[in-house]
C-alpha positions in Angstrom: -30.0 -8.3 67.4 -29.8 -10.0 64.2 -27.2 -12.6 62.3 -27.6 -10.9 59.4 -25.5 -7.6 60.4 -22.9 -5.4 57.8 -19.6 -5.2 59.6 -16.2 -2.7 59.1 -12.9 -3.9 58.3 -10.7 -2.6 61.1 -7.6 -4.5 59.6 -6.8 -7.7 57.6 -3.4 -8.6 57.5 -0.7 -11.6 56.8 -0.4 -14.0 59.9 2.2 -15.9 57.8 2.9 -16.3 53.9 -0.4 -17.3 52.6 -2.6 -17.2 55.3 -4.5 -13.5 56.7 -6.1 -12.4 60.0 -9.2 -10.0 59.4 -11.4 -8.6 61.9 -14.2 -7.2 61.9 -16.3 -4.4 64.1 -20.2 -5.0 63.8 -21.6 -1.3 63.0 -25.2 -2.4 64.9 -25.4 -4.9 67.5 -24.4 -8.5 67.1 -25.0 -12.2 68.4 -21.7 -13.3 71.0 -20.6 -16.7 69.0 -19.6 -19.6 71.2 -16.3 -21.3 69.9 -17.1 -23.5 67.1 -19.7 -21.7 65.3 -18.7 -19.8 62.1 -19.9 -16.8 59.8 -20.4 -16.4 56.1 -18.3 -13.3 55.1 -19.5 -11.4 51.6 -16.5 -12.4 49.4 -16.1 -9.8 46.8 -17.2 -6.0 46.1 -19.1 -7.6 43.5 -21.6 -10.6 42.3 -18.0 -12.4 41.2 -18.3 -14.4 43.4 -21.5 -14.6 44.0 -21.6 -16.5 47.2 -20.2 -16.0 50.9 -17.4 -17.7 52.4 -18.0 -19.8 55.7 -15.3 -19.2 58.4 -14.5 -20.2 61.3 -14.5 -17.5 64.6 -10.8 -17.3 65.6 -11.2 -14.8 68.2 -14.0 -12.2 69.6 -14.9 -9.6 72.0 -18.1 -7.5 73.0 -16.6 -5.1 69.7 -14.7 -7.0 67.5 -14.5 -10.4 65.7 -11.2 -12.2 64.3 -11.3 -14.9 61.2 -8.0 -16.1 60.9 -8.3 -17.9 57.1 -5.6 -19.4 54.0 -5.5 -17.4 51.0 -5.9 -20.4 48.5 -9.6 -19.7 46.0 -11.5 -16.9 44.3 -13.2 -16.7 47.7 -10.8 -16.2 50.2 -7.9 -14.0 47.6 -11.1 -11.6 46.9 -11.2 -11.6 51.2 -7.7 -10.9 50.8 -8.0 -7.5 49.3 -10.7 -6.0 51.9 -9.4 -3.0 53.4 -9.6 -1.0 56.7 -12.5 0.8 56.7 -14.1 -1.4 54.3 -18.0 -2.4 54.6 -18.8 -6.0 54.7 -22.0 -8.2 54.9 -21.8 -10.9 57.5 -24.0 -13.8 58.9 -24.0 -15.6 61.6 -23.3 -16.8 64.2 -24.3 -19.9 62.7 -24.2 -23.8 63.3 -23.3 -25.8 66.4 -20.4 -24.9 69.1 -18.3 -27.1 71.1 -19.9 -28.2 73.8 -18.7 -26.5 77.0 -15.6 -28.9 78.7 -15.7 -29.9 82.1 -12.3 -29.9 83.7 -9.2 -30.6 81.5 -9.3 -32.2 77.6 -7.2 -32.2 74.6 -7.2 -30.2 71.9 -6.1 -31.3 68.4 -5.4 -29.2 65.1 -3.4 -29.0 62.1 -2.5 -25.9 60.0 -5.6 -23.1 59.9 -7.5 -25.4 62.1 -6.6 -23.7 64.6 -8.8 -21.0 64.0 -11.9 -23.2 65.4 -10.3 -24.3 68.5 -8.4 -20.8 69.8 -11.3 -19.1 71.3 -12.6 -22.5 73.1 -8.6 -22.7 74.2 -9.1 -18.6 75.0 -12.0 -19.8 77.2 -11.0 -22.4 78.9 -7.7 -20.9 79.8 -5.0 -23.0 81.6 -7.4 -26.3 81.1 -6.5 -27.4 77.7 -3.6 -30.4 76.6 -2.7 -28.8 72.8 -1.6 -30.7 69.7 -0.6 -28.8 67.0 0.8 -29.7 63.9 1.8 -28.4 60.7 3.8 -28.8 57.7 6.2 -26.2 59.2 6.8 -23.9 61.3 5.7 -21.1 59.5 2.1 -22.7 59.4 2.0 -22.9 63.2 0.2 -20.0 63.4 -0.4 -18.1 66.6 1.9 -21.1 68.1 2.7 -18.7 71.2 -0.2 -17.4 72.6 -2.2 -20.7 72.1 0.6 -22.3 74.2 0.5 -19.6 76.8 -3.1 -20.8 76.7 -2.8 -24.4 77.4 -1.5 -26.1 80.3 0.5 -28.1 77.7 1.5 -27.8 74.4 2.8 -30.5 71.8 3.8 -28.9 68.2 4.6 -31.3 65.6 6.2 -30.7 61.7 6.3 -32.7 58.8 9.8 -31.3 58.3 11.2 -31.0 61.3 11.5 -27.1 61.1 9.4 -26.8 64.5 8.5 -29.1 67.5 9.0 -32.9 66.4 9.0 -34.3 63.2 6.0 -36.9 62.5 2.8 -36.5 62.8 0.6 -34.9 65.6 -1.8 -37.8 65.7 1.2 -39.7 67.0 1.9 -37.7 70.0 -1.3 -37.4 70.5 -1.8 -41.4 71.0 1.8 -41.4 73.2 0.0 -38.8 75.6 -2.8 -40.8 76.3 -1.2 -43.7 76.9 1.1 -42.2 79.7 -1.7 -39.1 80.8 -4.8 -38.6 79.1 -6.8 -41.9 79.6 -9.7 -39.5 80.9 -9.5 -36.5 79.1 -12.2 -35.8 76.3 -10.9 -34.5 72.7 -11.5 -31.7 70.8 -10.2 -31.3 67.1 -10.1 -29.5 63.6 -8.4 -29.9 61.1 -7.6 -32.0 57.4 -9.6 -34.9 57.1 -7.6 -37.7 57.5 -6.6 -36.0 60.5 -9.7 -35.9 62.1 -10.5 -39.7 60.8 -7.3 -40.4 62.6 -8.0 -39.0 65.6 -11.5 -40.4 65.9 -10.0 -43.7 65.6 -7.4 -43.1 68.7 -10.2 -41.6 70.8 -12.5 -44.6 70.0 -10.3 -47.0 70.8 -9.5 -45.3 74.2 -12.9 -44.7 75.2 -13.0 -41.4 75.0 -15.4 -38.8 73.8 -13.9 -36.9 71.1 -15.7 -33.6 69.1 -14.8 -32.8 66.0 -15.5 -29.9 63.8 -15.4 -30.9 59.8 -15.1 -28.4 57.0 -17.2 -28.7 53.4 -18.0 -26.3 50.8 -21.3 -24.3 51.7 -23.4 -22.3 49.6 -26.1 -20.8 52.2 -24.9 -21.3 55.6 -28.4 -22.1 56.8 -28.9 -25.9 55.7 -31.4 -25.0 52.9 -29.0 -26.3 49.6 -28.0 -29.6 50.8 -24.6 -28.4 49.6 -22.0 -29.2 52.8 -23.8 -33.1 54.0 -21.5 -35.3 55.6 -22.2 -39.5 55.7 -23.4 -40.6 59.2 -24.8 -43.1 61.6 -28.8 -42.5 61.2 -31.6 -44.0 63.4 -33.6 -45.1 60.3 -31.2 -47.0 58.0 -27.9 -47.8 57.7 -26.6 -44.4 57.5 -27.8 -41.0 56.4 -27.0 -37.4 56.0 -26.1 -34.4 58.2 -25.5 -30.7 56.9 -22.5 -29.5 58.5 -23.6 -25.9 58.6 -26.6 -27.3 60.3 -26.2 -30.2 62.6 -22.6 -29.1 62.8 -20.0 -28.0 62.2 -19.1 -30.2 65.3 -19.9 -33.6 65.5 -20.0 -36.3 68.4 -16.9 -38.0 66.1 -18.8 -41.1 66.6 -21.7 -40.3 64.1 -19.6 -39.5 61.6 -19.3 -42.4 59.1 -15.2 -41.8 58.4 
């Protein structure tokens, strides 16, 4: 089995205004991903552009994998326009998963973050507390089945359209207060989310993951291109590659 693999488009299609679900079917045998990792997709018929894509996995089975992405570059609109039946090189699985919960923890997200966390929801089935938030309730995607997945669900909307109005970092601090003093965290999403979220874990004493997103060139950690500042050993901080040593991170070697 190899990471480098071609795969065929078996359908790619609007999850909600602006955002697409493709998946794929391997045509020769393929590495199982473990939630977290990602794949660089081929992102055009041609050389423009020239470099893969890095997405998260969304969802997979023994024949099929699901990337659940926002339509919003070159990249991703030329990703747009794949169609079934398609041919398509792929990499990966690549970089680091979640680590494997024990027992119950808390999953944050916002918008297409949810794309990293649904197969580790999908996996731990019944065992997860979800946050979920969004600028409405249109970009609450998959908002159903990843509350039939959790044991509980918070949804949260900048305007109100869906859930609570405010922001999910805020329920997500009123739930630990009352429930979740024990509970490890899991999260993906925009940065200042993540930064946020760290900083509630932290001061709660609890282990928190989180997966960051940068631009990548390779995939492999050979360009240098996706580093994140963190806590080093040597120094008083130093560089990780997220495609690499990530893209999940022990939130507290991340210099926020």
């Amino acid at each position: 089995m190899h990471r480098h693999f071609k795969a065929k488009v078996v359908d790619n299609n609007f999850a909600a205004e602006a955002f697409k679900l493709i998946t794929l079917s391997p045509v020769s045998e393929a590495l199982v991903p473990l939630p977290g990792q990602f794949y660089m997709l081929e992102s055009g018929r041609s050389t423009d552009p020239l470099l893969k894509r890095p997405f998260s996995v969304f969802r997979f089975n023994e024949g099929s994998l699901q990337f659940l992405y926002r339509i919003r570059g070159r990249g991703t609109t030329s990703i747009a326009g794949f169609n079934k039946g398609d041919l398509i090189n792929v990499v990966g699985p690549l970089g680091k998963a979640y680590p494997e919960p024990d027992g119950r923890f808390m999953a944050v997200t916002g918008g297409v973050g949810i794309a990293s966390l649904y197969s580790l929801l999908e996996r731990n089935r019944g065992n997860s507390v979800l946050f979920y938030g969004a600028r409405n309730a249109a970009e609450l995607l998959y908002r159903e089945e990843a509350e039939k997945l959790s044991a509980k669900a918070f949804f949260t909307t900048d305007d109100g359209s869906a859930g609570e109005q405010g922001l999910v970092t805020d329920k997500l601090s009123e739930f630990i207060k009352n429930e979740g003093k024990s509970m490890p965290v899991y999260a993906c999403g925009p940065h200042p989310m993540l930064r946020k979220v760290a900083a509630i874990a932290k001061q709660n004493n609890l282990k928190c993951y989180v997966s960051l997103e940068e631009h990548m060139a390779c995939g492999i950690g050979a360009c240098l291109g996706c580093v994140v500042k963190a806590k080093s050993s040597v120094g008083d901080y130093g560089y990780k590659r997220v495609c690499k040593e990530g893209p999940v991170f022990d939130a507290d070697e991340v210099l926020w």
